[in-house]
C-alpha positions as CSV (number, residue, x, y, z in Angstrom):
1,X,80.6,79.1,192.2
2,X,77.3,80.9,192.8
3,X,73.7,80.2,194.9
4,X,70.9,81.3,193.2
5,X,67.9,80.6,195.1
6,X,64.8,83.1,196.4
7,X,64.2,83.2,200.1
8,X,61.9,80.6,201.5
9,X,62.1,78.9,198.6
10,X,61.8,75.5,199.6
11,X,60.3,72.7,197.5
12,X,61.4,69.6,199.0
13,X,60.0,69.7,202.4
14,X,58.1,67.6,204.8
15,X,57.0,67.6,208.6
16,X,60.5,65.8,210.4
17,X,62.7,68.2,208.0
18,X,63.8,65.0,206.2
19,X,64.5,66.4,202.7
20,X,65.9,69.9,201.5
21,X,65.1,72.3,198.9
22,X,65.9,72.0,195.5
23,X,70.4,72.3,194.3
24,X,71.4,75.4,193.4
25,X,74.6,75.8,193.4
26,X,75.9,75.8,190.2
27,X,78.9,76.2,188.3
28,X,79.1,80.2,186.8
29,X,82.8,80.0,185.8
30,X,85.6,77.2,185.3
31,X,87.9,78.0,182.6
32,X,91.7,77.2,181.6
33,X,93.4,79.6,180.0
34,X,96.9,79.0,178.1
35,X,99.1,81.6,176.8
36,X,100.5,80.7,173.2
37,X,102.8,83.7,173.2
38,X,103.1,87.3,174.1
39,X,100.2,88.1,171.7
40,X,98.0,85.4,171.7
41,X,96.3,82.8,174.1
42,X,93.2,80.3,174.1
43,X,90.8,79.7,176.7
44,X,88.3,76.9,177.4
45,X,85.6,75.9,179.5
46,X,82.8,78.0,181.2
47,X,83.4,81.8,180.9
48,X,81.2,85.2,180.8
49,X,82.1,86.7,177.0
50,X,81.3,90.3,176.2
51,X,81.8,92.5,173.7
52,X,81.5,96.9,172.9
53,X,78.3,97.7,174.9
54,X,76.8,94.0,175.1
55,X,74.0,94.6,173.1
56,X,74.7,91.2,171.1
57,X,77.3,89.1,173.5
58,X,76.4,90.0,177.2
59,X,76.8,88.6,180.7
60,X,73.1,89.6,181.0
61,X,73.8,89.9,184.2
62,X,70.7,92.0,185.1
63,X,68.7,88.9,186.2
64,X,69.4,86.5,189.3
65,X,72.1,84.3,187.7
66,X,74.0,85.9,184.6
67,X,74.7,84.1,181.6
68,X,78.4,82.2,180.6
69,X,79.3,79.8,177.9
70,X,80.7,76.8,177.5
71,X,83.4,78.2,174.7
72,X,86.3,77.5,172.9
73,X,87.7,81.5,172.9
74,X,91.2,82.4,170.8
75,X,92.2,86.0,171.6
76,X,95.1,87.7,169.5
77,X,96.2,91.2,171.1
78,X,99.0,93.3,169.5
79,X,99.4,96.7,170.6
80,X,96.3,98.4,169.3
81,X,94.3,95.6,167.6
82,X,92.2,92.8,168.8
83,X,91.4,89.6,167.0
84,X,89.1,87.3,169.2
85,X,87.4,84.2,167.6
86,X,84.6,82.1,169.5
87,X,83.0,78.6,169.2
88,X,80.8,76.7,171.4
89,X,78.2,73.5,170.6
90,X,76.3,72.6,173.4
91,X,74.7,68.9,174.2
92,X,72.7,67.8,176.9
93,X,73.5,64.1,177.0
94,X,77.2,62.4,176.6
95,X,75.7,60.9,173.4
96,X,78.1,60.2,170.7
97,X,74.6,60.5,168.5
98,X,71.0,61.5,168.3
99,X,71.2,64.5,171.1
100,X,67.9,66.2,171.1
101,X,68.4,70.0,172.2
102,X,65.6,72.0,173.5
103,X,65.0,75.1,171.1
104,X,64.6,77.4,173.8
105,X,68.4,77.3,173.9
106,X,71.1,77.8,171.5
107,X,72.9,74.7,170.4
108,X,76.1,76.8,169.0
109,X,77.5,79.7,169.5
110,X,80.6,80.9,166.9
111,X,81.5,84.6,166.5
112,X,84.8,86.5,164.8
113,X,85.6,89.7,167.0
114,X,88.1,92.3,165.4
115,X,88.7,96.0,167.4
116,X,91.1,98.7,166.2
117,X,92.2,101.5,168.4
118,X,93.3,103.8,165.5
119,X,94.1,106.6,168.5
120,X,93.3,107.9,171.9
121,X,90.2,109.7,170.6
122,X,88.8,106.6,168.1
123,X,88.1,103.0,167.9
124,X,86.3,101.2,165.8
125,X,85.1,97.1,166.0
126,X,83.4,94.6,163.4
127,X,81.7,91.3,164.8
128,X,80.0,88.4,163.1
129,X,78.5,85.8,165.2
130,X,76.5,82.5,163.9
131,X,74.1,81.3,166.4
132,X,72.1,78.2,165.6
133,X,69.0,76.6,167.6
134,X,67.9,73.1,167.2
135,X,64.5,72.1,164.6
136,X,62.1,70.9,167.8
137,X,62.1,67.1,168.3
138,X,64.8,66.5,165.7
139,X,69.1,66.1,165.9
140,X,69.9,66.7,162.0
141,X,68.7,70.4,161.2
142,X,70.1,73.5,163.2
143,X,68.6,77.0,162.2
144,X,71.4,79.2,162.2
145,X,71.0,82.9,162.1
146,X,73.8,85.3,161.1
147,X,74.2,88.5,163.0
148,X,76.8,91.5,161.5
149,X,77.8,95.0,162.5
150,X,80.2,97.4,163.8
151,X,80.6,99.8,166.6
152,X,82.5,103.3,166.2
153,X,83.8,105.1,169.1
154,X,84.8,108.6,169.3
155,X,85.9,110.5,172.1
156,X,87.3,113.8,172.5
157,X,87.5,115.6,175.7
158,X,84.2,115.1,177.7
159,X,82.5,114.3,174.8
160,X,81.8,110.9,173.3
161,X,79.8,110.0,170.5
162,X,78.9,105.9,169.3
163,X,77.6,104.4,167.0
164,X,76.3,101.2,166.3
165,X,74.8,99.5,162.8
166,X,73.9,95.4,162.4
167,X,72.0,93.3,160.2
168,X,70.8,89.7,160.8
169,X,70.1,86.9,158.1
170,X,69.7,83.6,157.8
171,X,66.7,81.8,159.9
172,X,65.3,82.4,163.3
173,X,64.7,79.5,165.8
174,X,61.6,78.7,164.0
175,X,63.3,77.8,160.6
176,X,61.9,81.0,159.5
177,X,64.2,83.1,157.4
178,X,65.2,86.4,158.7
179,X,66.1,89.8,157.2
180,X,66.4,92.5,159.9
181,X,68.4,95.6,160.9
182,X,68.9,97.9,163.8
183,X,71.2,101.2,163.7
184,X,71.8,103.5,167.1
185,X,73.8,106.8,167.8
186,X,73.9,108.0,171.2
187,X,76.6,111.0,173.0
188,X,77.8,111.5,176.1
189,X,78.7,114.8,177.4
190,X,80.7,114.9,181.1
191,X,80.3,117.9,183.2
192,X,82.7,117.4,186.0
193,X,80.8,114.3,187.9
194,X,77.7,114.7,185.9
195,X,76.9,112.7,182.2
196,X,74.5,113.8,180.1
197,X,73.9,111.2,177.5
198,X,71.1,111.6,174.2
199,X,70.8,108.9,171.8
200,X,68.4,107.2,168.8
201,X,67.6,103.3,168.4
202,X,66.2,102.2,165.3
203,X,65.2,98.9,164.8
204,X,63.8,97.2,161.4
205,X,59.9,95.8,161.7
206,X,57.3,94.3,159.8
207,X,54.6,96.0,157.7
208,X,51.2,94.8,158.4
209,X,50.1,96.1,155.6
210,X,52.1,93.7,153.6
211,X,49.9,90.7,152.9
212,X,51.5,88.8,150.0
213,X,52.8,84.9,151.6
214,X,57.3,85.7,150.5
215,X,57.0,88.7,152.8
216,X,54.8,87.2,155.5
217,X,57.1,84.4,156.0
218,X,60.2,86.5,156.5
219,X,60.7,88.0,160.1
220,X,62.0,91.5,159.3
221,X,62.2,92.0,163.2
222,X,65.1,91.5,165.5
């Protein structure tokens, strides 16, 4: 359970104390998880997902509340390799049919995880995710954008070096199609309780330049 409220914040008020402020307490986690064997195991309901260094799946827990999903998770672990597949569709209604979704939201969620920890000094990880918004005021169409990469860890002594490459197709939330990229390298260097760390971002963006229509009307942008 959490309380996420500011203090003083109290918007349901009156001169005899009467009313209260506004719920908020909410749900962060409830989940049941079921082992299938020594290896493998599902989990459903509410949970926090993350994944390498959360630039795509995070708990974005940075604001006041974090973020979890309402997922269907399947996790495979043997000995050195991890296999973890992901699907969530969200509602906001118990309709069987015709359940508008507000676009500001994702209305599914479905991602294929695999990590390999080759030796003590480098892993390396591949995800895919699919994450689809609803067209605005309608239930048939969902935009669904595809987002690829891989992260590479190398270690060796008090150095560390990562690296981190993904490209996104498909459509953004808009039903505009997308075609972007981002690429990173950063190292860590560990002087007794000091960590130096350097690195390089590089996202993909448009050209303003560009003024032909095909171009325009492809978000190059992540």
């Amino acid at each position: 359970m959490q309380d996420i409220r500011v203090w003083g914040d109290e918007s349901l008020y009156n001169s005899t104390s009467v009313k209260g402020d506004n719920a908020s307490v909410d749900v962060h986690e409830a989940w049941i998880e079921l082992s299938l064997n020594e290896k493998s195991l599902i989990k459903v309901g509410r949970q926090e997902l993350k994944y390498d260094d959360q630039r795509l799946i995070a708990r974005r827990n940075w604001g006041q509340t974090g973020l979890t999903y309402d997922a269907f998770l399947y996790k495979y672990n043997n000995n050195n390799l991890q296999f973890d597949f992901g699907l969530s569709l969200n509602n906001n209604k118990e309709n069987k049919f015709g359940n508008l979704y507000t676009p500001d939201k994702m209305k599914t969620l479905d991602f294929i995880y695999l990590k390999k920890k080759f030796n003590d000094n480098l892993n390396i990880s591949l995800i895919s995710i699919a994450s689809g918004f609803e067209k605005d005021d309608t239930t048939e169409t969902i935009y669904v954008r595809g987002s690829s990469g891989t992260n590479i860890v190398y270690k060796k002594n008090n150095f560390k070096i990562t690296g981190s490459a993904y490209y996104q197709n498909g459509k953004n939330k808009i039903g505009q199609d997308v075609r972007a990229y981002f690429w990173g390298l950063s190292n860590d260097y560990k002087i007794n309780e000091l960590t130096i760390t350097t690195g390089i971002d590089y996202l993909s963006g448009q050209d303003a330049s560009r003024t032909d229509s095909s171009y325009i009307k492809t978000r190059l942008s992540l």
